[in-house]
C-alpha positions, 0 to 999 in steps of 0.5 A, a space after each residue: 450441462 455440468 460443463 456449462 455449469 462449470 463454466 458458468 461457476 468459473 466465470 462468476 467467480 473471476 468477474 468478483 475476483 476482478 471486480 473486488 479487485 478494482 474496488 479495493 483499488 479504487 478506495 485506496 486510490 480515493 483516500 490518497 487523493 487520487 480522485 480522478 483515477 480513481 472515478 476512472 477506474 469506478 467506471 470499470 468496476 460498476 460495469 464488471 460489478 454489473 455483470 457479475 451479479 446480473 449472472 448470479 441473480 439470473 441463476 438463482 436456483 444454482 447454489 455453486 453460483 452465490 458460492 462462486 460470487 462468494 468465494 470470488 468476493 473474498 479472493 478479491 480482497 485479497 488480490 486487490 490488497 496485494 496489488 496496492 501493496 506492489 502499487 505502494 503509492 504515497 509516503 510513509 514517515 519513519 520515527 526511529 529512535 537510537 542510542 547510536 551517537 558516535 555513528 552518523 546514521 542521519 548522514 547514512 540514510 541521507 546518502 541512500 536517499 532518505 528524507 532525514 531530520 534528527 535531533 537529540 531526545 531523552 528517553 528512559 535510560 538515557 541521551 538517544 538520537 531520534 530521527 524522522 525520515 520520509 520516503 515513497 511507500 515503495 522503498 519502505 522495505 529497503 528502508 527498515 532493512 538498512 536501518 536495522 543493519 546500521 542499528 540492530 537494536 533502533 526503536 521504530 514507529 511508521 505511519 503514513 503522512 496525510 500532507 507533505 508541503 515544502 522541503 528541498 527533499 519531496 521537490 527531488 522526489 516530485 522531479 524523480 531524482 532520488 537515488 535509490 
């Protein structure tokens, strides 16, 4: 009886595991515009979702199930974010600031690739450079790393575009050409 309560527990729990999973994906893929993966992936979700709470509404009076679902639920989350994080799918625009003018930091980026335009700026104490650059989500990372090393001391601010049109850059993109 224990054994197959176990069983039952551990079943619950994976089933939200994977159910929360797949919601956390879904609602990421929705909001960057993917719609159509995103329906597809709804299906298997609703049927896993189903399923799981078929088993802990039919079992009730065991306690150790609703905590499974709960606990699963809560794993979920944080599985399914990590997933969208090695997924990284989209763009993100980085606004950096620096005080480096005898270096040619936008040739620097554009040579690894990086979508870059800058232009001169006046900040507080003084002439700065200031530079937008795109890049796919995934190489991030890469991203603020080589910036710090060309410029220990530039001034960042990320966000993710909601539209991106035009350019001789998101065409590379689109046709996998950018060397990475």
């Amino acid at each position: 009886m224990l054994e197959n309560s176990l069983v039952m527990v551990a079943i619950i729990f994976i089933i939200n595991v994977v159910y929360v999973s797949f919601f956390t994906i879904r609602m990421i893929l929705t909001l960057k515009g993917y719609r159509y993966v995103a329906a597809v992936v709804s299906m298997i979700e609703i049927v896993i979702y189903v399923v799981g709470l078929g088993l802990v509404l039919d079992n009730l009076n065991q306690i150790q199930n609703l905590i499974a679902y709960a606990v699963g639920y809560g794993t979920g989350v944080i599985v399914g974010t990590k997933i969208e994080e090695k997924l990284a799918l989209g763009y993100i625009t980085v606004n950096v600031i620096t005080k480096e003018y005898d270096r040619d930091l936008p040739k620097q980026l554009r040579d690894k690739g990086y979508g870059v335009t800058s232009w001169a700026a006046h900040g507080l104490e003084g002439e700065r450079m200031a530079m937008q650059v795109l890049t796919p989500r995934k190489y991030e990372l890469k991203l603020y790393q080589l910036i710090k090393e060309l410029d220990p001391k530039a001034f960042i601010i990320a966000y993710e575009p909601k539209t991106i049109y035009g350019g001789f850059w998101v065409k590379s993109v689109k046709k996998g050409k950018l060397p990475h």
